[in-house]
N, C-alpha and C positions, 0 to 999 in steps of 0.2 A: 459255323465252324469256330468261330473268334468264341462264340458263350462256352464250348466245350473245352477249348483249352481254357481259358479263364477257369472256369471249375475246376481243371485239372489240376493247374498252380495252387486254386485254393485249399482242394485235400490234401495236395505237397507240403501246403504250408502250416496247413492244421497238423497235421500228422508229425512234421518236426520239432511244431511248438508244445505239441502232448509228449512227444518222448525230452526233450528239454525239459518242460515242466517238472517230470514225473522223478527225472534224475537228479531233481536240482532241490524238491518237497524234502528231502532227507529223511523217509520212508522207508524201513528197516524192520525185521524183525526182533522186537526186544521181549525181555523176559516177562512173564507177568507180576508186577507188582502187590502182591497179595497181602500187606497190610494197607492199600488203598482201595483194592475191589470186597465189595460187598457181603457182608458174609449172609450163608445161605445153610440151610438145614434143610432136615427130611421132611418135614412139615409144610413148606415152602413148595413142593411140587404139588402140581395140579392132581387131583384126585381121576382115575382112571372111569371115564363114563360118562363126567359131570358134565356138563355145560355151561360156558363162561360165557355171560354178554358183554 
């Protein structure tokens, strides 16, 4: 009985330390920065059939 509460505190404790964590990361949706992502053309897609190893 004592190993089951003991577990029980522990996913309590997990569980407030992930939502703590998660709120505290500054984790946000921002815009995309598109003079820093990669530029990509029509050539750049995978050819439809091919096989890549």
């Amino acid at each position: 009985m004592i190993l089951l509460i003991l577990l029980l505190g522990l996913a309590i404790w997990a569980t407030v330390a992930t939502v703590v964590e998660v709120r505290r990361d500054g984790y946000r949706q921002t815009p995309t920065d598109w003079s820093r992502a990669a530029a990509r053309s029509v050539s750049d897609a995978p050819e439809a059939g091919h096989i890549y190893r």
